[in-house]
C-alpha positions as a printed Julia matrix, in Angstrom:
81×3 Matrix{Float64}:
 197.21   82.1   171.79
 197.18   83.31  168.07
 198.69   80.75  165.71
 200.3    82.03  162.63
 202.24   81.03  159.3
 206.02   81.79  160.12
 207.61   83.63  157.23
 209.96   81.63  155.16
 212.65   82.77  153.73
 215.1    82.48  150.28
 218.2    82.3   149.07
 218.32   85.92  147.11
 219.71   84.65  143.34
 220.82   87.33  142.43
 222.69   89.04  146.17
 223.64   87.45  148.82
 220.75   87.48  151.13
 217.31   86.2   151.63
 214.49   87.22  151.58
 210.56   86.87  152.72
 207.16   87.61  151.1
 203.93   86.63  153.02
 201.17   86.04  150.72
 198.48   88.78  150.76
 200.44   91.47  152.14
 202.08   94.56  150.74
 205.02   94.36  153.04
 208.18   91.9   151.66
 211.46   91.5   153.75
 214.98   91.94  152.48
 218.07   91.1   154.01
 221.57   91.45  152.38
 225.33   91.04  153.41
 227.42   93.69  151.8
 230.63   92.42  151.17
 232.14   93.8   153.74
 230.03   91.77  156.06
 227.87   94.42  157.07
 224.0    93.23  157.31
 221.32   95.96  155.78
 217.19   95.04  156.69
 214.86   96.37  155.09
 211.05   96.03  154.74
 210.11   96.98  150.92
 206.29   98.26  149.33
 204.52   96.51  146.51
 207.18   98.43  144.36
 209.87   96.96  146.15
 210.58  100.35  147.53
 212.12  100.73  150.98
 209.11  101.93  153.97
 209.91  104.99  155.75
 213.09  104.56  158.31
 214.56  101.49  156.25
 217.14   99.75  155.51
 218.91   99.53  158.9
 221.95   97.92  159.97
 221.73   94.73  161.76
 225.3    92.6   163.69
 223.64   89.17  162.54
 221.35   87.56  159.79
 219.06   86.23  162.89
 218.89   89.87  164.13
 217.51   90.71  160.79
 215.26   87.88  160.78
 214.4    88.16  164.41
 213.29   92.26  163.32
 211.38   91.03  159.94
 209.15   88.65  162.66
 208.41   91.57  165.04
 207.11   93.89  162.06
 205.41   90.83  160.51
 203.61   90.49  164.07
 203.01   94.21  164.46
 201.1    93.87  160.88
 198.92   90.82  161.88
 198.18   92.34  165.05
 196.56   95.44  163.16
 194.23   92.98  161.46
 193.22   91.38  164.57
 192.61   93.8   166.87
């Protein structure tokens, strides 16, 4: 079984969120709560730009988080296969 580093993620300062960014890739994760509770994902370029098809609408922050690890994996995968 493939071992990899788990993203982390932060407190955003400046929203209320988190967010992740794996070393050495182009891809960074955002996650915000609106304050109307409502959860936006999104996966961001270099220029902090949303990738095609995002932000998306999540029920929970572990959704969210649970989404950011499946792209993260679909990425690694790429490089090892």
């Amino acid at each position: 079984m493939n071992q990899f580093k788990q993203l982390q993620w932060y407190p955003h300062e400046e929203l209320e969120g988190f967010y992740a960014e794996p070393n050495g890739l182009k891809w960074r994760y955002s996650i915000i709560v609106n304050k109307g509770g409502l959860i936006k994902f999104a996966v961001l370029d270099s220029n902090y730009e949303y990738a095609d098809g995002f932000p998306k609408n999540c029920i929970t922050v572990e959704e969210a988080k649970e989404q950011a690890t499946k792209h993260y994996l679909s990425l690694l995968k790429q490089f090892i296969i």
